[in-house]
SEVEX-489508 format. One record per residue: residue number from 1; residue in one letter; z, y, x of N, C-alpha, C in turn. Coordinates in steps of 0.001 Angstrom, whole numbers. Each point is the difference from the previous one (the first is absolute). Layout:
% residues N
PT   num   residu       nup    nnorth     neast      caup   canorth    caeast       cup    cnorth     ceast
PT   NUM        A         Z         Y         X         Z         Y         X         Z         Y         X
...
% end
This chain:
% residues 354
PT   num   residu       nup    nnorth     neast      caup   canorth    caeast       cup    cnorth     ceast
PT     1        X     23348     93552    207848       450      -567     -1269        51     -1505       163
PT     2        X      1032      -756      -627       -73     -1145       -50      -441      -650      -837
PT     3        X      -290     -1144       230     -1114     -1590      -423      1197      -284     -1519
PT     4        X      -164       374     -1435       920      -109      -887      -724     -1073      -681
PT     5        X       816     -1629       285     -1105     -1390      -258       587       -50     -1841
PT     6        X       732       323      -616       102       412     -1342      -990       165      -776
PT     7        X      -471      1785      1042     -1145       422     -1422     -1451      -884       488
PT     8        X       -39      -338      1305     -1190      -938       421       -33     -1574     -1307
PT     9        X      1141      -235      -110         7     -1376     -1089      -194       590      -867
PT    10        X       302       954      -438         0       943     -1477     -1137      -119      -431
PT    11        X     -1023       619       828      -824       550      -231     -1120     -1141        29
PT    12        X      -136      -695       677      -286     -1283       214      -425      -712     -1031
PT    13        X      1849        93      -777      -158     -1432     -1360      -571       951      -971
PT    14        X      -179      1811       -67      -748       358      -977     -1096      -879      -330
PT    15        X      -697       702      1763     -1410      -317       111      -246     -1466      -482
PT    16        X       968     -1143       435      -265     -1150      -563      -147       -56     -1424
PT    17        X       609       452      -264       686        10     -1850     -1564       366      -818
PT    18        X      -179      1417       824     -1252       360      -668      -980     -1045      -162
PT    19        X      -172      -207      1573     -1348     -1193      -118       154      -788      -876
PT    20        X      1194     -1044      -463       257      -713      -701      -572       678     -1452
PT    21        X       398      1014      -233        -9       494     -1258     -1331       246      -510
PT    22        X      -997      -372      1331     -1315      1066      -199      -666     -1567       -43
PT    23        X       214     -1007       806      -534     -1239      -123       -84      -504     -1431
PT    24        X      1644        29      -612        -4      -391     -1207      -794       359     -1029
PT    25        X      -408      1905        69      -552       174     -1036     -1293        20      -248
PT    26        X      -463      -395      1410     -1512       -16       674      -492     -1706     -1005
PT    27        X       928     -1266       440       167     -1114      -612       -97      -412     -1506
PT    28        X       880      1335      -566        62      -208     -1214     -1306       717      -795
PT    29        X      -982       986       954      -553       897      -420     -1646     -1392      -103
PT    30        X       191      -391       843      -727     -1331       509       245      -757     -1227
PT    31        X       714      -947      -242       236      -685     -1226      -438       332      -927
PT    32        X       376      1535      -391      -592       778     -1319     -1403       333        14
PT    33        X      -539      -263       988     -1804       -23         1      -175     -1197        90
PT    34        X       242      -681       496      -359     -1293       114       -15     -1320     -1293
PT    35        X      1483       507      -985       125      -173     -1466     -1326       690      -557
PT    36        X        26      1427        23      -886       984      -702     -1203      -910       125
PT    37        X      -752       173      1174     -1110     -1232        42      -741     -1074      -436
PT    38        X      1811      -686       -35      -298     -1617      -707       -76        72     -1687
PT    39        X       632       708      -413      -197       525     -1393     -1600       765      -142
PT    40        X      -293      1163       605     -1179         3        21     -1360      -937       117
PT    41        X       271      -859       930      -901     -1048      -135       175      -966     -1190
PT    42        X       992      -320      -233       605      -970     -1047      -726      1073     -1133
PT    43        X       116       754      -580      -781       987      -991     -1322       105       -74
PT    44        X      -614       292      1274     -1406      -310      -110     -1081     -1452      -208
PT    45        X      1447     -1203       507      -176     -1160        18      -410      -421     -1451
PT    46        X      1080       488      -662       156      -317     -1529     -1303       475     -1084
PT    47        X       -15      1306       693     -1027       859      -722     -1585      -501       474
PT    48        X      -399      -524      1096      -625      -768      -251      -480     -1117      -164
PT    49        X      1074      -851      -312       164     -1274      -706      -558       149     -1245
PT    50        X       698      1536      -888      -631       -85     -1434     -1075       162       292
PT    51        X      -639      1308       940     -1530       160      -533      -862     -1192       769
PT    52        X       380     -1098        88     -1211     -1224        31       527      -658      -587
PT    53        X      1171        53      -812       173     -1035      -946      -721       432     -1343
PT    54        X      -207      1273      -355      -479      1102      -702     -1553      -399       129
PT    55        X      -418       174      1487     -1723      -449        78      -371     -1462      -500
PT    56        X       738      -480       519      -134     -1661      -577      -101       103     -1537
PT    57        X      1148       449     -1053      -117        36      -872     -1454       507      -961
PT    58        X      -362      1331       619     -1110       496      -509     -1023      -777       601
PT    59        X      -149     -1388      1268     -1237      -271       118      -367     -1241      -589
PT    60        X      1576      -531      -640      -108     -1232      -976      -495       606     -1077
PT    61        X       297      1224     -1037      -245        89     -1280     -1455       686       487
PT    62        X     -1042       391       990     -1167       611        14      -405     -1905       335
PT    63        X       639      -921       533      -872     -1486       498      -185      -548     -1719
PT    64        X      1049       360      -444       -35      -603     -1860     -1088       455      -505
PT    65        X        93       949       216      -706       967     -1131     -1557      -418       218
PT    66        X      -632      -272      1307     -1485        11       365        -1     -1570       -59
PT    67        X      1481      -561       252      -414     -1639      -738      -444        61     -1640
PT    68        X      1059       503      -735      -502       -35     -1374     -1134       561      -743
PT    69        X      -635      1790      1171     -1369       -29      -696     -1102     -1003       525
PT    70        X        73      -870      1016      -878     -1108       229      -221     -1495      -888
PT    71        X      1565       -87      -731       419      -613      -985      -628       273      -957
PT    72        X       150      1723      -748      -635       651     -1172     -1421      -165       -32
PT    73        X      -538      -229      1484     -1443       816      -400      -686     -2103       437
PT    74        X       341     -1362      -235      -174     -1105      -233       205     -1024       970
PT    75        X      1182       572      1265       496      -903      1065       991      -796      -184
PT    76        X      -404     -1031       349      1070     -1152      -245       853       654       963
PT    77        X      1584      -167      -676      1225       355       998       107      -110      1114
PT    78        X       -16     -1734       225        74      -349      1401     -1617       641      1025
PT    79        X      -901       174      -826      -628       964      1254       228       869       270
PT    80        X       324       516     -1299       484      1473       715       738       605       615
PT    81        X      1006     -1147       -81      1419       206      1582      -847      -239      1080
PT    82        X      -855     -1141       107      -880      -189      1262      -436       765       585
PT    83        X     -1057       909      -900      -656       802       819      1047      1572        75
PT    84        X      1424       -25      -401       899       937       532       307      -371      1019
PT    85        X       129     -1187       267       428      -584      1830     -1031       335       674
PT    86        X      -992       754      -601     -1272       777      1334       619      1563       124
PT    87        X       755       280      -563        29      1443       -20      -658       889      -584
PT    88        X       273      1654       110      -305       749     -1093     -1381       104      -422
PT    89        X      -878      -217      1358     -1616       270       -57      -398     -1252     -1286
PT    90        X       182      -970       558      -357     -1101      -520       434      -237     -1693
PT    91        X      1428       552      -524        82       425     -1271      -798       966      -485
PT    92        X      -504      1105       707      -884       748       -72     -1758      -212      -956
PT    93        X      -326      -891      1700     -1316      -484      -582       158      -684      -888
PT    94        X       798     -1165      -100       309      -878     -1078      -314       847     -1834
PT    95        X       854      1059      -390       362       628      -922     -1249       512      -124
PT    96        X     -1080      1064       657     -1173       340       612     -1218      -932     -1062
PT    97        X       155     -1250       859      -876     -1182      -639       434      -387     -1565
PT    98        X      1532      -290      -115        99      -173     -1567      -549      1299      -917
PT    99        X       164       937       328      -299      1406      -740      -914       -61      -292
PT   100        X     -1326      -358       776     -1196        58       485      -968     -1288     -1375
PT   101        X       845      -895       785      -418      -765     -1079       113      -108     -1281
PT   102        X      1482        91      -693       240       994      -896     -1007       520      -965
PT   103        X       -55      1331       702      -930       872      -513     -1802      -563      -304
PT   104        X      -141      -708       644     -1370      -707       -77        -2     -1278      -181
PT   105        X       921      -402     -1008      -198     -1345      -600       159     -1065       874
PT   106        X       378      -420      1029       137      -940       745      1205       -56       153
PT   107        X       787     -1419        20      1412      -769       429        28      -163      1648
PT   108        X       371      1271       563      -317       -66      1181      1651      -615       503
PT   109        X       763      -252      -917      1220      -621       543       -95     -1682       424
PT   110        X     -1201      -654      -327      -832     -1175       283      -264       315      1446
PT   111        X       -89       761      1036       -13        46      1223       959      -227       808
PT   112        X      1133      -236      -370      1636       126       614       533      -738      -971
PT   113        X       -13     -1079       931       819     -1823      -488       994      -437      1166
PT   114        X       754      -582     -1181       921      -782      1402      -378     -1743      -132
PT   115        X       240      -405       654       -76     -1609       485       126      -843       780
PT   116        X       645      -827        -3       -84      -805      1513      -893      -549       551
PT   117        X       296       524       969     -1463      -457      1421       533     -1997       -11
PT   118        X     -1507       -15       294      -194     -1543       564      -168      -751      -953
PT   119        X      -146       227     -1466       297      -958     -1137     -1227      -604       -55
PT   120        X       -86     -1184      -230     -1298      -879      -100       165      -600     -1237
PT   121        X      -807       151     -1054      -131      -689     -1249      -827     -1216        90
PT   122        X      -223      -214       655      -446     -1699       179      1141      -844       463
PT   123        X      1106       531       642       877      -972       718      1741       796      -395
PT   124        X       311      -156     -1157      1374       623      -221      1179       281       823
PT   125        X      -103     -1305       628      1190      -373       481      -189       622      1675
PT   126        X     -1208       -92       135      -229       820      1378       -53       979       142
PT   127        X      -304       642     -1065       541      1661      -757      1112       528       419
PT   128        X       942      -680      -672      1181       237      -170       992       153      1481
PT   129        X      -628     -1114       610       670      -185      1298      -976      1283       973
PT   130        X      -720       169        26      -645      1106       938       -16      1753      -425
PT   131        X       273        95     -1629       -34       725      -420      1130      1476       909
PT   132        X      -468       976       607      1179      1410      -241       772       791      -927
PT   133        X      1012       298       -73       198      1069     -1344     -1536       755       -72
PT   134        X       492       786     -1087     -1096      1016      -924        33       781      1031
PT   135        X     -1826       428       -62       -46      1413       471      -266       520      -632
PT   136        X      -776      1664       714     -1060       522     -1311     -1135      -283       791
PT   137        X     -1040       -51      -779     -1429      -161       -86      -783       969       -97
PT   138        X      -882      1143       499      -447       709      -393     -1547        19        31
PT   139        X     -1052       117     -1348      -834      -221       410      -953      1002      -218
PT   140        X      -167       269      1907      -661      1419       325     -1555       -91      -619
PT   141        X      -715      -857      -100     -1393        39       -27       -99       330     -1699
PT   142        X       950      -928      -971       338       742     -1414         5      1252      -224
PT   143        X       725       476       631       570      1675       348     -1211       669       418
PT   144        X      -663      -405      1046     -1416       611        48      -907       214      -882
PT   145        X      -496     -1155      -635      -634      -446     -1222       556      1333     -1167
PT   146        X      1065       -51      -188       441       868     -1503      -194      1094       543
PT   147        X       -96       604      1001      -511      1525       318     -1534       -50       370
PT   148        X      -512      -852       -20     -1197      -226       449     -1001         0      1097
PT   149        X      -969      -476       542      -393      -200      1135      -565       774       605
PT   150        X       149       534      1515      -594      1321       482     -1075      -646      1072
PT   151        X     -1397       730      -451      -937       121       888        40      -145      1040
PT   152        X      -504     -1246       465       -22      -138      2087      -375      1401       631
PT   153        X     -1387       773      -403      -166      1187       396       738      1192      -170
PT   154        X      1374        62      -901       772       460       155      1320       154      1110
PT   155        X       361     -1424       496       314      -235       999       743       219       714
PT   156        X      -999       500      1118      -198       355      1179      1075      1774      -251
PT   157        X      -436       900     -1174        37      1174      -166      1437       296      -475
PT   158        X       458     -1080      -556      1572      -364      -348       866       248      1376
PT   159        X      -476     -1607       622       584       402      1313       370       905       790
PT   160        X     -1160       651       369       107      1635       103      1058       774      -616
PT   161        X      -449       -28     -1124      1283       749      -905      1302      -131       270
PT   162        X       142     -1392      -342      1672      -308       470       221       544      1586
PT   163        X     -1027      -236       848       796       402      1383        83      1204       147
PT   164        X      -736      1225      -431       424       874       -86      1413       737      -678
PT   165        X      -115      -850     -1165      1349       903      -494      1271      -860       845
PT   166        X      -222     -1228       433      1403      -274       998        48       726       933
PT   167        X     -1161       576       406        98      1086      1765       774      1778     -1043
PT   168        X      -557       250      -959       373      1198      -694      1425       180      -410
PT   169        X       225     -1269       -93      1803      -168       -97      1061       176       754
PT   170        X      -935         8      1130      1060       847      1528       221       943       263
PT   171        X     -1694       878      -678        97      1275       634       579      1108     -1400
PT   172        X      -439      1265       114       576       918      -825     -1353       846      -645
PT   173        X       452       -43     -1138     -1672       359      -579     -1229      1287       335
PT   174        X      1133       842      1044      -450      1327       354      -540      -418      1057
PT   175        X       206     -1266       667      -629      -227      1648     -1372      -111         1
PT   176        X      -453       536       786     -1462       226       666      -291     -1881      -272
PT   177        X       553      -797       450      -751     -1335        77       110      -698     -1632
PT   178        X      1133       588      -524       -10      -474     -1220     -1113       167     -1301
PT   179        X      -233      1418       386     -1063       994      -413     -1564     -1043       341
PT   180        X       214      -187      1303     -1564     -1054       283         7     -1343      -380
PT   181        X       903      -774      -748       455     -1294         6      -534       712     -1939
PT   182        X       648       900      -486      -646       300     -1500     -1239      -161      -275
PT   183        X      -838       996      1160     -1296       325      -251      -617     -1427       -78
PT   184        X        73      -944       958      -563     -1095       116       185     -1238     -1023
PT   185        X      1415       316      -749       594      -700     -1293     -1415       520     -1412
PT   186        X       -54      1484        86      -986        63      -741     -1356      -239       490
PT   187        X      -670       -47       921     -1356      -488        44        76     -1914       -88
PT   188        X       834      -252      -175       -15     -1335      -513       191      -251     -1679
PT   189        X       925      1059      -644      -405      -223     -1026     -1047       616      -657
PT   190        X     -1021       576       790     -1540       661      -312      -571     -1469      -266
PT   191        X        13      -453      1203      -633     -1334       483       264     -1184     -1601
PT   192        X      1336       203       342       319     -1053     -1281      -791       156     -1476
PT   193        X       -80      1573        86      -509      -140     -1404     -1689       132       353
PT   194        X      -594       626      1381     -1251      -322      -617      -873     -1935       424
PT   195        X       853      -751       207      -119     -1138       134       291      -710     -1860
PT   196        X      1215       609      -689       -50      -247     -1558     -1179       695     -1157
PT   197        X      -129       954       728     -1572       528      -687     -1420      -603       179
PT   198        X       -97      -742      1349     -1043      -693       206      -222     -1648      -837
PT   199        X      1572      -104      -696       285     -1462       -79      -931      -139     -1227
PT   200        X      -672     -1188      -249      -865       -50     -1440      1585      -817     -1266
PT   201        X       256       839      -676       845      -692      -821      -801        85     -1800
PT   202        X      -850       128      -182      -585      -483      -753       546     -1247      -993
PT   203        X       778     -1078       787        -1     -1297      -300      1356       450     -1063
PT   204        X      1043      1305       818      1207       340      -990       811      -442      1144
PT   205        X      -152      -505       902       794      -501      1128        87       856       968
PT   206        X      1380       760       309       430      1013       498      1365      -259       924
PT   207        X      -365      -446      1145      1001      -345       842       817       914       473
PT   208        X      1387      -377       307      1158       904       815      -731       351      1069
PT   209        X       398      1143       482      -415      1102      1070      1066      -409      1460
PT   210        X      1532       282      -936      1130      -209       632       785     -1195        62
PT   211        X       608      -172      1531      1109     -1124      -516       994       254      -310
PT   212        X      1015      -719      -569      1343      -191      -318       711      1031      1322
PT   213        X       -19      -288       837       412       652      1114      -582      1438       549
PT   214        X     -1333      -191      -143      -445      1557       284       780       799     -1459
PT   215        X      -185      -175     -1154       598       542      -585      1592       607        85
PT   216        X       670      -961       640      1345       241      -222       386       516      1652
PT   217        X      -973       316       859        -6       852       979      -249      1332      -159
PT   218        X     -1026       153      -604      -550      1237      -457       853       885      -864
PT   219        X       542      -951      -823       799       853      -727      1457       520       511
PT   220        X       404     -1219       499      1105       192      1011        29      1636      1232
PT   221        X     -1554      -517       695       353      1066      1160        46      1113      -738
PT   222        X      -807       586     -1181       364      1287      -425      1225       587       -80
PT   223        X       364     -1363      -815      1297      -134     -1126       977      1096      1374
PT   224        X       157      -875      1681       581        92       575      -112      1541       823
PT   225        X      -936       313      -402      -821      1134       565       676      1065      -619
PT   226        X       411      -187     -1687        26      1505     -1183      1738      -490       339
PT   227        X       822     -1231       697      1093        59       -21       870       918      1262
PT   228        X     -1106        10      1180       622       527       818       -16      1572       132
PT   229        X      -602       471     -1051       145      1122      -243      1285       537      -893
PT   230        X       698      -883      -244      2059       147      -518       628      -955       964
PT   231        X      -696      -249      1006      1468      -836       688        -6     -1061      -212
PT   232        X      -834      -804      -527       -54     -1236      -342     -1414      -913       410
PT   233        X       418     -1527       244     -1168      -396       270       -31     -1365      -961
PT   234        X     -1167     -1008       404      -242     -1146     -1389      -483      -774      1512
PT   235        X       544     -1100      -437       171     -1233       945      -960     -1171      -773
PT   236        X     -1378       -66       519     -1079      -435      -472       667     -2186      -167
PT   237        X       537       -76       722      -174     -1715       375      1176      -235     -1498
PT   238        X      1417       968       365       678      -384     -1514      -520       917     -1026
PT   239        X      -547       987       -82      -320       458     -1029      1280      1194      -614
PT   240        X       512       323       773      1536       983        23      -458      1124        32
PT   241        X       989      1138      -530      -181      1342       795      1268      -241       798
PT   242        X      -619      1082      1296      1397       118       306       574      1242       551
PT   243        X      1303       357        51       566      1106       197       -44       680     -1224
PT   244        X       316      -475     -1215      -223       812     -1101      1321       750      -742
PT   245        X      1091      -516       807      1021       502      -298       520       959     -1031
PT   246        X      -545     -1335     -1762        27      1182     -1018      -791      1023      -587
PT   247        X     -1144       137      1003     -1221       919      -212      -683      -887      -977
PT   248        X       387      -187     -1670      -702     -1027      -462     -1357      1071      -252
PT   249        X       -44       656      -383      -962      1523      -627      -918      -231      1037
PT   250        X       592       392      1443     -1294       161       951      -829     -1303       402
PT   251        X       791      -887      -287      -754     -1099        12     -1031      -566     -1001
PT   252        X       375       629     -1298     -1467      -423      -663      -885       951      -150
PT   253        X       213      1183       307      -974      1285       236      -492      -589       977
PT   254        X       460      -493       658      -837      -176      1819     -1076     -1001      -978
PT   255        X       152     -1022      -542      -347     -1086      -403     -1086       288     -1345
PT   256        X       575      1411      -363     -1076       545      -941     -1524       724       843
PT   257        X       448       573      1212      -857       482       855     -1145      -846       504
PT   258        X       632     -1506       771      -869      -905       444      -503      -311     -1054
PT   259        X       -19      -256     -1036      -632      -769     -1278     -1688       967       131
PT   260        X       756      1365      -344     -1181      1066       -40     -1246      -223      1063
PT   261        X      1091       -97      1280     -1138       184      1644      -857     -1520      -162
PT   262        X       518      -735      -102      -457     -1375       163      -990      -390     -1265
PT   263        X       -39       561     -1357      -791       -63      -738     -1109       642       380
PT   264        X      -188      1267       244      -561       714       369     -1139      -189       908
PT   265        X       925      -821      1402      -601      -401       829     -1433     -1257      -254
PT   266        X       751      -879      -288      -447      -905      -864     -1472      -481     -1203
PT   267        X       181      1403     -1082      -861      -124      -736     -1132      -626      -166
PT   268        X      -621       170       945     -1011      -101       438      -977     -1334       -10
PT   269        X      1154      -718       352       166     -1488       -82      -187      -868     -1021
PT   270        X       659       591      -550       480      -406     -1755       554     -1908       257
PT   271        X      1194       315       398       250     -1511      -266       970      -404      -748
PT   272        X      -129      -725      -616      1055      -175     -1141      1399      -318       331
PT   273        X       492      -801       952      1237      -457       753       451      1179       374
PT   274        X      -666       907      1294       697      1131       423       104      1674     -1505
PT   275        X      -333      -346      -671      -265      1083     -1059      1211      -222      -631
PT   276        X        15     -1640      -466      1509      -536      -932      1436       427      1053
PT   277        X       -62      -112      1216       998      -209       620       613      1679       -34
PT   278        X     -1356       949       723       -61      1005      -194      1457       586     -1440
PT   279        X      -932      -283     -1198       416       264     -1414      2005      -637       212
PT   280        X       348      -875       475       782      -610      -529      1107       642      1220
PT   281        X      -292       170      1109       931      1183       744       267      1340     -1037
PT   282        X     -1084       584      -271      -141      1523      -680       870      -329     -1668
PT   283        X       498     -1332      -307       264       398     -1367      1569      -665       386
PT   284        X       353      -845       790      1378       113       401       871       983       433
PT   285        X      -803       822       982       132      1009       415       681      1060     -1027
PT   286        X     -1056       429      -803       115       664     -1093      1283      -517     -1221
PT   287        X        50     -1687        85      1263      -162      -927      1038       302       808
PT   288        X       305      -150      1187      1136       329       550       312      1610      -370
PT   289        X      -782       659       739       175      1975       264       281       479     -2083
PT   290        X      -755     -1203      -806       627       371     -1562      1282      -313        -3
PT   291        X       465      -688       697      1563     -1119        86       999      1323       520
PT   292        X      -576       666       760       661       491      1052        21      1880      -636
PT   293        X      -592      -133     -1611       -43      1482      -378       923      -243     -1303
PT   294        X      -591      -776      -422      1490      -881     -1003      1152       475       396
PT   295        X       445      -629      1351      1399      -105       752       519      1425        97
PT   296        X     -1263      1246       361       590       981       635       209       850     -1682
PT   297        X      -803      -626     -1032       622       906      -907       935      -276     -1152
PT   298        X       425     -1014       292      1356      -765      -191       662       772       671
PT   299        X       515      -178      1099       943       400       937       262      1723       652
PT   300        X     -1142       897      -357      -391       923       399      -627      1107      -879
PT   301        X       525      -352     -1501      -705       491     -1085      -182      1825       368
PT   302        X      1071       787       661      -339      1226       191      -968       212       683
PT   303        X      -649      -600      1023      -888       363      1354     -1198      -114      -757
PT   304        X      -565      -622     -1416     -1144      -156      -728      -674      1847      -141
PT   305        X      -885       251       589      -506      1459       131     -1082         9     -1527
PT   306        X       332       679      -266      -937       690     -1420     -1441       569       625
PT   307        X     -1354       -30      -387      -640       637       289     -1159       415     -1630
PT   308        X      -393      1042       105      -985       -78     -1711     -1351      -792       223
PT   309        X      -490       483      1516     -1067     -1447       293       104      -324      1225
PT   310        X      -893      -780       262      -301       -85      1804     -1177       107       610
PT   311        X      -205       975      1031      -838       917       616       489      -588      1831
PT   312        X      -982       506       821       375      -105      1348      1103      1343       448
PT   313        X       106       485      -356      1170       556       220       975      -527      -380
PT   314        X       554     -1170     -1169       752      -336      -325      -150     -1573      1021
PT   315        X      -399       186       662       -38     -1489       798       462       631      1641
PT   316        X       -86      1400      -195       485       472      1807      1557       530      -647
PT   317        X       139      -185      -946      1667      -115      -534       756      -626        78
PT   318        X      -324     -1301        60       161      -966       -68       435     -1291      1356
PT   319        X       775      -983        53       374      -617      1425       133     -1793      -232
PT   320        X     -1114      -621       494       259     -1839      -524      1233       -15     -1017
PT   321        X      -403      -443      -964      1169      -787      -186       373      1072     -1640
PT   322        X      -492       917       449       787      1183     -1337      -567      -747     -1216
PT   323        X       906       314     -1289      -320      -581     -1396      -419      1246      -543
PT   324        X     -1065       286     -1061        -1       799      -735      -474       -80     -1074
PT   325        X       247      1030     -1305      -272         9     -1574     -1254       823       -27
PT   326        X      -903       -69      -911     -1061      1259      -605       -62      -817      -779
PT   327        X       -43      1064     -1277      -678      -126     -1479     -1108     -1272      -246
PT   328        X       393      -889     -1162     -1239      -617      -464      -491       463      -897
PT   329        X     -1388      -436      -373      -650       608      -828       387      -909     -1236
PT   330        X       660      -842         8       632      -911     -1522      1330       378       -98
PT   331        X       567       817       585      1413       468       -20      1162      -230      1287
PT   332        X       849       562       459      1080      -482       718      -114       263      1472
PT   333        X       101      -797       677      -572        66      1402      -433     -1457       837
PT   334        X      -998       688      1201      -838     -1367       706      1247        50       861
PT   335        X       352      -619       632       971      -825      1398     -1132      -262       869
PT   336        X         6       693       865     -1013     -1138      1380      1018       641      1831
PT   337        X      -177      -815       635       485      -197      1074     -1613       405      1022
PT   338        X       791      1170       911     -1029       532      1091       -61      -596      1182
PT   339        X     -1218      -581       576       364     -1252      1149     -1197       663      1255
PT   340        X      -375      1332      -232      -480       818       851     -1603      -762       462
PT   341        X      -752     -1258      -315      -947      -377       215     -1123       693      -435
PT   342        X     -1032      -587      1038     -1245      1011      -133      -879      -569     -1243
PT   343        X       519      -524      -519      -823      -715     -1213       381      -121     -1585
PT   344        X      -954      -342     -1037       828      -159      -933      1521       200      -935
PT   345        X       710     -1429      1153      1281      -346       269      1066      1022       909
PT   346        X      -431      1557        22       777      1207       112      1066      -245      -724
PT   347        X      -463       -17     -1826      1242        90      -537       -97     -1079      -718
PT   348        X      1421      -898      -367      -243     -1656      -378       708       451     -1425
PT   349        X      -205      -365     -1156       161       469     -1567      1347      -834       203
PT   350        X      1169       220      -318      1078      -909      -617        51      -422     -1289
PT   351        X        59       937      -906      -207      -173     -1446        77      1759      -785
PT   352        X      -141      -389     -1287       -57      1442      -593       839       -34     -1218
PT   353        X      1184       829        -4      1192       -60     -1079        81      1267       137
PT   354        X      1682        20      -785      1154      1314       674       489       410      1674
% end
């Protein structure tokens, strides 16, 4: 047979043709992912542009808001932006101390001043010229003073305290070492209190047990202890929960729990600082989880369960969070919200109507 150079070109410029055809659509198939892509990124770009323009927004109106109750409760403005330029802890304690004082008659907003450094009232003009802008001023030994002064022989037993619950904050409350880091937390507060039983107070003079800091450790590591049992933990230095993602419920149940353990623990002691602090977790706590039964029976009026009373069987019925009615004895029905705690604060009263 002969060499027919025809169908050899023929066949040839198919094959070319094809390739061409297969390049092109390979190219164009390329482009169209490669568009697809840039739009995709461009979309996710955008989308999270809002949600931190979104976070920003909510962390200006939560920076307002803890400026103005520092305002409400007798801070001069300009401190109270000041001590927001410390961050959340520091609005924290700040609010902490006004409350504090507050409640016990003292202008503890007299601790947190602004002023310029360097001013010399003997020499104006040398003032003026050496003077810095305003800072804030804070005056810690004041702040001590209005909570009052803790026993040198107390101390030592503080110390202790605090280092334990910073080592307890690593581990997990079921751990074998955590477990021995407890035991030893309580034979110190044995110690603590039979060192306050020996004290002669006769005179009416009854010194702090605790410091400022053992307190707000103690309460903390629990706090952090009843959180990691939902997934959540409490960040002792700012004073945060974290990972709460909305779990507002489990977070003050957790917060209703430590109140319980840490009182408990405690008693013994009887100190007035850690007892108040104690009290003032357990009743925030409690206004929130009322906040939060409000909301669900607003929004959720069918899920409200009827019961004629409440019995422990009517509590293994039951799941965090459920609202329910029984009969009052003045007419209508009680509202209380079930928060599954081993105490008291099982069931929190909302109010009693229709």
């Amino acid at each position: 047979m002969g060499f027919n150079l025809g169908s050899f070109l023929g066949g040839a410029a198919r094959a070319g043709s094809e390739g061409i055809d297969q390049r092109t659509a390979q190219a164009a198939r390329d482009k169209e992912t490669k568009e697809s892509r840039q739009w995709q990124i461009a979309t996710e770009a955008r989308a999270d542009s809002r949600a931190r323009k979104a976070k920003r927004a909510s962390d200006k109106k939560t920076l307002e808001e803890q400026i103005g109750t520092m305002v409400a409760l007798g801070m001069p403005a300009d401190a109270a932006r000041a001590v927001a330029k410390n961050g959340k802890g520091a609005m924290k304690v700040a609010i902490g101390d006004l409350t504090y004082g507050r409640e016990n008659n003292v202008n503890a907003a007299q601790y947190y001043t602004m002023g310029n450094k360097g001013l010399l009232d003997s020499d104006p003009s040398t003032a003026i010229k050496t003077a810095t802008p305003a800072g804030l001023s804070v005056d810690s030994e004041g702040i001590r003073n209005m909570y009052g002064p803790v026993d040198e022989e107390y101390t030592s037993h503080n110390e202790q305290i605090r280092a334990i619950t910073n080592k307890q904050i690593k581990l997990t409350s079921d751990s074998d070492a955590f477990k021995k880091l407890e035991t030893q937390r309580q034979a110190l507060y044995t110690d603590l209190a039979a060192i306050a039983g020996a004290k002669d107070t006769s005179d009416g003079e009854d010194s702090r047990k605790f410091t400022e800091g053992t307190v707000r450790a103690t309460i903390g590591g629990e706090l952090n202890r009843q959180l990691q049992y939902r997934g959540m933990s409490y960040n002792i230095e700012e004073q945060v929960i974290v990972g709460m993602k909305g779990d507002v419920l489990g977070a003050n149940i957790a917060a209703l729990n430590a109140a319980t353990i840490v009182r408990g623990s405690t008693k013994s002691i009887d100190d007035d600082f850690m007892r108040d602090s104690i009290d003032s977790l357990q009743k925030n706590a409690i206004k929130e989880i009322t906040q939060f039964g409000y909301d669900s029976i607003r929004t959720k009026p069918a899920e409200v369960k009827q019961f004629s009373s409440v019995s422990q069987e009517t509590d293994r019925s039951l799941k965090i969070g459920d609202i329910i009615k029984v009969p009052a004895e003045s007419g209508g029905f009680t509202y209380s919200i079930y928060t599954g705690t081993k105490d008291a604060n099982h069931y929190i009263t909302l109010y009693t109507g229709q």
